[in-house]
C-alpha positions in Angstrom: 21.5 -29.4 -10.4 21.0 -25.9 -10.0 20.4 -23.7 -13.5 23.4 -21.4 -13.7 21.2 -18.6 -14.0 19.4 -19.3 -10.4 23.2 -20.0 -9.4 24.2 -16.6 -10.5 21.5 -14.9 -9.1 21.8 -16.9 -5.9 25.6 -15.7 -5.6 25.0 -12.2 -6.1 21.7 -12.5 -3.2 24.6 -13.6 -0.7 27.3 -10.9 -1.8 24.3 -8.2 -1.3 23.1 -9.3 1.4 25.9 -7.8 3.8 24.6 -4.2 2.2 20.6 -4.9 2.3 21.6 -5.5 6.2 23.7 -2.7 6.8 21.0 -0.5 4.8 18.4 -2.1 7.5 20.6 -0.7 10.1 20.5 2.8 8.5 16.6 3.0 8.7 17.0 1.6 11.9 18.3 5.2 13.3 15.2 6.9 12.2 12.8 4.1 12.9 13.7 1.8 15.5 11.9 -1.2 14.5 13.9 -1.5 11.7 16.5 -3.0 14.3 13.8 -5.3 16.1 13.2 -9.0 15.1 16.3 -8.8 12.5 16.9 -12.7 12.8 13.2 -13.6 11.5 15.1 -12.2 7.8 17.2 -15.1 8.1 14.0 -17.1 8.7 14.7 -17.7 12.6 12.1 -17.4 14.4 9.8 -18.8 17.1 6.9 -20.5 15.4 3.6 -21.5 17.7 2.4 -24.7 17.3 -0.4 -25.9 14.7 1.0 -23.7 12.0 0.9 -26.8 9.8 -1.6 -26.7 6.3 -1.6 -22.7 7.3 -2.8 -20.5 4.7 0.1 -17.8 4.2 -0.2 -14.3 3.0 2.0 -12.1 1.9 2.0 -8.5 1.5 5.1 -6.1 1.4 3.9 -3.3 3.2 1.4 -0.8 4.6 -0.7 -0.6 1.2 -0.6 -4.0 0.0 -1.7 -5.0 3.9 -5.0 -2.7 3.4 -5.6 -4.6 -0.2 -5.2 -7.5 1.5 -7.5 -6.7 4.6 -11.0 -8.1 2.9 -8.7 -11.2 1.6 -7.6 -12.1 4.6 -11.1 -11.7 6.4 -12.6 -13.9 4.0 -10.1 -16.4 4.8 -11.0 -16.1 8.1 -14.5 -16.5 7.9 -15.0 -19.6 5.3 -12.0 -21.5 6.8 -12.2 -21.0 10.2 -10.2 -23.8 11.8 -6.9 -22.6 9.3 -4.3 -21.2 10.7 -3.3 -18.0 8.6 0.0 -16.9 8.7 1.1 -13.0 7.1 4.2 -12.1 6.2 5.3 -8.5 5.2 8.8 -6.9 4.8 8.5 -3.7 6.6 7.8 -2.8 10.3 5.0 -0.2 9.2 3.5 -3.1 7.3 4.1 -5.5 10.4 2.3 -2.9 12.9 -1.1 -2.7 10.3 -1.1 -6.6 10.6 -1.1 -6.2 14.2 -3.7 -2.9 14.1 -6.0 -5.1 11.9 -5.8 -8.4 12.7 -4.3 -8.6 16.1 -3.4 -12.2 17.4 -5.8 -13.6 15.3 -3.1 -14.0 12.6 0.6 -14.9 13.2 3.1 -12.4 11.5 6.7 -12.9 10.9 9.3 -11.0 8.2 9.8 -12.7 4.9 12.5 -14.2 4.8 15.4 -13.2 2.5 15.9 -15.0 -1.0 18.7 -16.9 0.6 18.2 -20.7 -0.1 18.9 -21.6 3.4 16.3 -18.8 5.0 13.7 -19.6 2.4 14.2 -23.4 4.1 14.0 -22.1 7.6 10.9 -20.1 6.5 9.2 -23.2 5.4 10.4 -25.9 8.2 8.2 -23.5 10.7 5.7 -22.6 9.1 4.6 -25.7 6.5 1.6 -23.8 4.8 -0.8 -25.7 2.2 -1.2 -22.4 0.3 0.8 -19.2 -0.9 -0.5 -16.0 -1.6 1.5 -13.4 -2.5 -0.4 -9.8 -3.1 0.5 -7.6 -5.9 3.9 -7.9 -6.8 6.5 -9.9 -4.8 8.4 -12.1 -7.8 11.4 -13.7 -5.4 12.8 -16.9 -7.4 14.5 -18.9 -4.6 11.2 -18.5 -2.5 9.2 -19.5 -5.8 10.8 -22.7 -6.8 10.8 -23.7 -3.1 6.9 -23.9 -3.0 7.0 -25.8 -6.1 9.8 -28.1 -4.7 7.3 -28.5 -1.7 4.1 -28.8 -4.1 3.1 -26.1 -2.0 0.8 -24.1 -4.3 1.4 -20.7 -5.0 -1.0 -17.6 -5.9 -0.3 -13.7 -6.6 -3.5 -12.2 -6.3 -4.2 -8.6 -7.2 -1.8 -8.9 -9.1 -0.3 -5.4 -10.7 2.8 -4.8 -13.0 3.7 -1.2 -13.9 5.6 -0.6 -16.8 8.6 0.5 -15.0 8.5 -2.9 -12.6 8.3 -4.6 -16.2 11.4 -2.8 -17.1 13.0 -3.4 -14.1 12.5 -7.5 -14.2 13.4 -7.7 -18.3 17.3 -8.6 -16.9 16.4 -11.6 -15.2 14.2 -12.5 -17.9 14.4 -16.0 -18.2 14.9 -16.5 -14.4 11.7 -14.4 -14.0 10.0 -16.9 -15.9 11.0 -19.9 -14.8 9.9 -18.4 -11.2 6.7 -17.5 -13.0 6.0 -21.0 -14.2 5.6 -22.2 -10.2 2.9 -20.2 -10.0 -0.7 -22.1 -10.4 -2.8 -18.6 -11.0 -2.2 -14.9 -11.3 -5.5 -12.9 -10.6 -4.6 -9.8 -12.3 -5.6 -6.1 -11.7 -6.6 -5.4 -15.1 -6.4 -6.4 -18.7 -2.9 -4.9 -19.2 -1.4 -6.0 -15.6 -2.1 -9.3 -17.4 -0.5 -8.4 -20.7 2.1 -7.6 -18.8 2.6 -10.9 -16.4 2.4 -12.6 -19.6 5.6 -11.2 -21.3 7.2 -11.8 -18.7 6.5 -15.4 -19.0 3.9 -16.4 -17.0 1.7 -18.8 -18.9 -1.3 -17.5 -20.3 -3.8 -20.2 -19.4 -3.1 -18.9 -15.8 -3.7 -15.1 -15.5 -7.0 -14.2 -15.3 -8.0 -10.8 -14.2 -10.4 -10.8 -11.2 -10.0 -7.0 -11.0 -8.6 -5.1 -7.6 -9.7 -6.2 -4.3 -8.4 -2.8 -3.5 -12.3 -1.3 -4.3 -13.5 -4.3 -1.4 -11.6 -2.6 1.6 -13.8 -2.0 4.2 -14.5 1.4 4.7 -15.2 2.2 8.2 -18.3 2.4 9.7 -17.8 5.3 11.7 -15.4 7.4 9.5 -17.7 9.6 8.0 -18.8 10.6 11.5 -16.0 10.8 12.8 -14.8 13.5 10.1 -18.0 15.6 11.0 -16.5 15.4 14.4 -13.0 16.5 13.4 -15.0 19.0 11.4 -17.3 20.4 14.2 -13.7 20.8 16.3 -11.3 22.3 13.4 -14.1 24.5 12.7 -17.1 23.0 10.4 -16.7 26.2 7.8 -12.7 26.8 7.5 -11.4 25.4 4.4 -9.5 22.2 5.1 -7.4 19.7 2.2 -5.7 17.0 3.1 -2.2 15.6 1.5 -2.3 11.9 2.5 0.8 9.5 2.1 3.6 12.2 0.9 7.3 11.3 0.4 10.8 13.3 0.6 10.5 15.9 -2.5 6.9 16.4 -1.8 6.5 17.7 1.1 8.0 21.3 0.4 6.0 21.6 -2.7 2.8 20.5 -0.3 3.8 23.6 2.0 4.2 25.8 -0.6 0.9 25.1 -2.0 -0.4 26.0 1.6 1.3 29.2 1.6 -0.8 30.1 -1.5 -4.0 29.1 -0.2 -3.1 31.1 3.1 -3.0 34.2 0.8 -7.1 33.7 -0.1 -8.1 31.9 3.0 -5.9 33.3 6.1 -8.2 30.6 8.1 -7.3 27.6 5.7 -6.1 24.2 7.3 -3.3 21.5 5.9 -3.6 18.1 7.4 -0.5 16.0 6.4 0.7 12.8 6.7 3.9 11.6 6.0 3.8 7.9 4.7 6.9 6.6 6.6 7.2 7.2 9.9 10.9 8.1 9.8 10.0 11.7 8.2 7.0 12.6 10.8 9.5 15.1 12.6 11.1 16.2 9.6 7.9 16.8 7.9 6.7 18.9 11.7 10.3 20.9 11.4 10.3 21.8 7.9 6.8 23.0 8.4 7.6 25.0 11.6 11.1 26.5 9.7 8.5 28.2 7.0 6.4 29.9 9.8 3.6 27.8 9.9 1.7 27.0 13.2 1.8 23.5 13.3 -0.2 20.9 15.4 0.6 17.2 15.5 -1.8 13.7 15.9 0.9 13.1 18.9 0.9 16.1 20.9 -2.6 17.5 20.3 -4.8 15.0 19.0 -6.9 17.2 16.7 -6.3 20.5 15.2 -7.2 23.7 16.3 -8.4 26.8 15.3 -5.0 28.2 15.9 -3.1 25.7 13.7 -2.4 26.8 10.0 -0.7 22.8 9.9 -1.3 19.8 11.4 1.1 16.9 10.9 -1.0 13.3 11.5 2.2 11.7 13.0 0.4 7.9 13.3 -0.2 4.9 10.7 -3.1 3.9 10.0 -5.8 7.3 10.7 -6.2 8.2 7.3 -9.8 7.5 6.9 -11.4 10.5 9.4 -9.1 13.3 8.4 -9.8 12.0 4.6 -13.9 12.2 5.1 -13.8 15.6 6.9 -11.5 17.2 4.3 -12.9 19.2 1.5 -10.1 17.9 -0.8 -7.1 15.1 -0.7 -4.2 15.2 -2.1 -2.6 11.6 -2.8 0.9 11.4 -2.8 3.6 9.6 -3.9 2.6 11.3 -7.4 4.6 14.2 -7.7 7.4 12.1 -7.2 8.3 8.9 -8.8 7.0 6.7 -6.0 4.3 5.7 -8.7 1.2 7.3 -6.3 -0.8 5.5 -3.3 -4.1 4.2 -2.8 -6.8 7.1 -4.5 -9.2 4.8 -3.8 -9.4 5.9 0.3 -10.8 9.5 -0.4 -12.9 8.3 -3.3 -14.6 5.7 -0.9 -15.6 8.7 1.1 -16.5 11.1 -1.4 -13.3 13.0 -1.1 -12.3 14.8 -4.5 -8.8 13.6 -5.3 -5.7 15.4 -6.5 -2.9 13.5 -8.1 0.3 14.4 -9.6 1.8 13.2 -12.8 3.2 9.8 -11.2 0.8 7.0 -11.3 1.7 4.2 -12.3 1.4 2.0 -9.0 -2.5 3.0 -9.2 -2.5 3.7 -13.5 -6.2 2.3 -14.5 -7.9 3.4 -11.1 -6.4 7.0 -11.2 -7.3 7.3 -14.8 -11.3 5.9 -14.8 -11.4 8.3 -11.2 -9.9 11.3 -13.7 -12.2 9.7 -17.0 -15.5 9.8 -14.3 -14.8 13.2 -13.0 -13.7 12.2 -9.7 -10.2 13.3 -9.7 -7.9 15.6 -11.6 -4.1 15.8 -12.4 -1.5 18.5 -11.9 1.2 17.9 -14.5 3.7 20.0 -11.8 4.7 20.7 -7.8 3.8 24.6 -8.8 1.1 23.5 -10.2 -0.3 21.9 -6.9 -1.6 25.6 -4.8 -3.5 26.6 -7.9 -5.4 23.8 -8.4 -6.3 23.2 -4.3 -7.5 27.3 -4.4 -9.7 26.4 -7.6 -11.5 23.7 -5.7 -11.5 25.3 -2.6 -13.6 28.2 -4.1 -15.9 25.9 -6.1 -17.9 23.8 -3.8 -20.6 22.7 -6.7 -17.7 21.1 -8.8 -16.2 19.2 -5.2 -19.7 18.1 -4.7 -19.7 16.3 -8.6 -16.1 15.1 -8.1 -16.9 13.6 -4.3 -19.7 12.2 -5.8 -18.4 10.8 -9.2 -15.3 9.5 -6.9 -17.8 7.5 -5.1 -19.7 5.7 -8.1 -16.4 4.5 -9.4 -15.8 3.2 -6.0 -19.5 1.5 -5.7 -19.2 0.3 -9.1 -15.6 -2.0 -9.4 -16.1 -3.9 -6.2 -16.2 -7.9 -6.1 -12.8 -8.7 -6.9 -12.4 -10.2 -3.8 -15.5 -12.5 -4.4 -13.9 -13.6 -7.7 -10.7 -14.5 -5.8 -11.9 -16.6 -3.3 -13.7 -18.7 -5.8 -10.2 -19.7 -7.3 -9.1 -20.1 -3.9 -11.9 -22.5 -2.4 -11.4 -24.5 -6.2 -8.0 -24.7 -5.2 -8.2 -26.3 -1.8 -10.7 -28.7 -2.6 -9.2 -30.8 -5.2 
C-alpha cells in the first residue's frame, strides 16, 4: 500500500505535470531543443542493446555534467566492459554529455517523477548502480531503485540552506526517499549537517569533499588564451563575466561603461549561461552603443570590439585563462553563483557577488586565501573590475592564491571511487 503522503505527492506530480510540459514548450521558442526528444520525459525511448548491470549517472545540467566529467572517466577507465548510462534534464546539459563523452556513453532525459515513467525508465535501462550528482532528491524515482535493490549514490553531494528550506514541506517524504540511499558523499562538513536533518541516516553521509577541484583542466587552455591574447591585443585590458543570468547582464554592461571611461581600449567578453539569452545579451549590448563581436560571427575579438558575446557552451576555459579578471555569475542574482573554481584552476582572479550559496565553502576559502573578492552590489561591480584592472601586483597574488586553493582540495574523486568499487564488489 502506498503511504498517503507518497500518494499525495504522486497526485499532485500528475496534476502538474500538464504545466511543467506546457512550460517545456515555452523554452522551446527560444531554444529549440527544448521541443526535441520530449517523449524520453515520459521514459520512452529507444534503448541499445547491453544496457543491462549499466552504471547510471545522473547530473541535472551543464555544471553538475563538468563535476561529473572526472567521475564518469574514472568509471570508464576501472570498469571498462560497463555500459554507462547519463541522464541530465536539460538540452544544454544533454549537448556537454555529447561534447565530452560522445558515443562512448548513452544519454537519455530523466524521466519525470511519474510512477509509470520512472518504470519505463528502468525496463530499458536495468542499471546495477545509481548515481545521482549533487542534489536531485526525486521520491518516486528513489523508492523504485530500492524496490529494484538497485543501489543508489548522491555523490558530491551539496545542500544550500535555501534547498534545505525549500525540501522542509515534504519533510517526512524527503526522508523516507533519503533512507533508499546506501551513501551520501558530501561536499563539506555542513552539506552533511544538512543531509542529515533532512533525514538521511548518519552512518551514511560521509564527506569525500568536491570532485568539482578534480575537473580536468585542459591541456591546451592556457595557450590557447595567450593566443586569444596575442589576437585581442596582448596589452588591452580584458575581464571576463562567465555564466551571467537575466538581471545581470545590464549591471555587467554598465560596469563596462565605467571601465571604458579609464581604459577607452578595454575589452568585455561575456557569456550568457543559457543559450536562449545569447541574442538578447548581443542586442542589449548593441542598444547601449557598444561595438559588439560574437563567438558565432567572428570567432575571436578584435581590436575594434568594445564587447564580445561568447554565444557557444562549453568555451569557457580559453577566454577565462587570457582574461586578466573573471567575473562569475549567477551571484549578483539569486541563482546561488556558478563554478569559481574554472578561473581559479587557471590563475584567474575571481569576482563574485553577494549570492553564493550553490558554491558557499569554495567561494569563501577562495575569498579567506586571497583569491577572490566580493561586491556586496551590481554598482558596486565597475569599481571593483577598474581597481584590479590598475593593480597588476595584487591580480598576480589573487591568480596565484586562486590556484593553491585549487591544487590543494583535489582527490575527492579518488575518495569516491573507493566507496564505489566497495560497493560493486560485495
Amino acid at each position: 500500500m502506498v503511504p498517503p503522503l507518497r500518494y499525495l505527492y504522486t497526485l499532485a506530480m500528475y496534476l502538474v505535470t500538464p504545466l511543467i510540459v506546457l512550460r517545456l514548450l515555452a523554452r522551446g521558442v527560444r531554444y529549440r531543443d527544448y521541443h526535441k526528444r520530449w517523449r524520453e520525459r515520459f521514459g520512452f525511448f529507444e534503448a541499445p542493446k547491453g544496457l543491462t548491470g549499466s552504471l547510471w549517472v545522473h547530473a541535472v545540467s551543464v555544471g553538475e555534467v563538468n563535476a561529473a566529467e572526472p567521475l564518469i572517466k574514472a568509471l570508464q577507465s576501472d570498469y571498462p566492459n560497463a555500459p554507462l548510462v547519463v541522464t541530465t534534464v536539460t538540452p544544454t546539459g544533454s549537448e556537454r554529455v555529447r561534447q565530452l563523452f560522445g558515443d562512448s556513453v548513452f544519454h537519455v532525459y530523466l524521466p519525470y517523477d511519474l510512477p509509470f515513467s520512472v518504470s519505463r525508465f528502468f525496463r530499458r535501462v536495468r542499471p546495477r548502480l545509481a548515481i545521482i550528482v549533487e542534489t536531485e532528491i526525486w521520491p518516486n524515482l528513489y523508492f523504485a531503485c530500492r524496490s529494484r535493490n538497485i543501489p543508489l549514490m548522491i555523490v558530491n553531494a551539496r545542500l544550500s540552506e535555501r534547498s534545505l528550506r525549500g525540501y522542509k514541506p515534504m519533510g517526512s517524504l524527503v526522508a523516507q526517499a533519503l533512507r533508499c540511499v546506501y551513501q551520501i558523499a558530501a561536499q563539506s562538513q555542513t552539506d552533511a549537517a544538512r543531509y542529515r536533518e533532512l533525514g538521511a541516516d548518519t552512518d551514511k553521509v560521509v564527506v569525500t569533499g568536491n570532485m568539482k577541484f578534480d575537473m580536468p583542466v585542459p591541456y591546451d587552455a592556457e595557450r590557447k588564451g595567450d593566443e586569444l591574447r596575442q589576437q585581442w591585443g596582448h596589452l588591452r585590458p580584458v575581464w571576463i563575466a562567465g555564466s551571467t543570468h537575466e538581471g545581470e547582464e545590464l549591471p555587467v554592461l554598465e560596469a563596462h561603461l565605467e571601465v571604458l571611461t579609464r581604459w577607452p581600449d578595454a575589452l568585455l567578453l561575456i557569456a550568457p549561461r543559457h543559450p536562449e539569452r545569447f541574442k538578447l545579451v548581443e542586442n542589449a549590448a548593441r542598444s547601449l552603443g557598444f561595438t559588439v563581436g560574437t563567438r558565432s560571427a567572428d570567432r575571436v575579438p578584435t581590436g575594434m570590439h568594445q564587447v564580445f558575446v561568447i554565444d557557444a557552451m562549453g568555451e569557457l576555459m580559453p577566454f577565462y585563462a587570457g582574461s586578466d579578471l573573471a567575473f562569475v555569475g549567477g551571484s549578483l542574482v539569486p541563482i546561488g553563483g556558478h563554478n569559481v573554481l574554472e578561473p581559479a584552476a587557471l590563475s584567474t582572479p575571481v569576482l563574485v557577488g553577494p549570492h553564493t550559496f550553490n558554491f558557499e565553502e569554495i567561494t569563501l576559502t577562495l575569498i579567506r586565501e586571497g583569491g577572490a573578492s566580493r561586491v556586496s552590489t551590481p554598482s558596486e561591480l565597475g569599481a571593483a573590475v577598474q581597481q584590479l584592472l590598475r593593480d597588476p601586483p595584487q591580480r598576480e597574488r589573487m591568480g596565484d592564491a586562486a590556484r593553491v586553493v585549487f591544487d590543494s582540495e583535489r582527490g575527492a574523486v579518488k575518495r569516491v571511487m573507493g566507496m564505489i568499487d566497495a560497493l560493486l564488489q560485495e
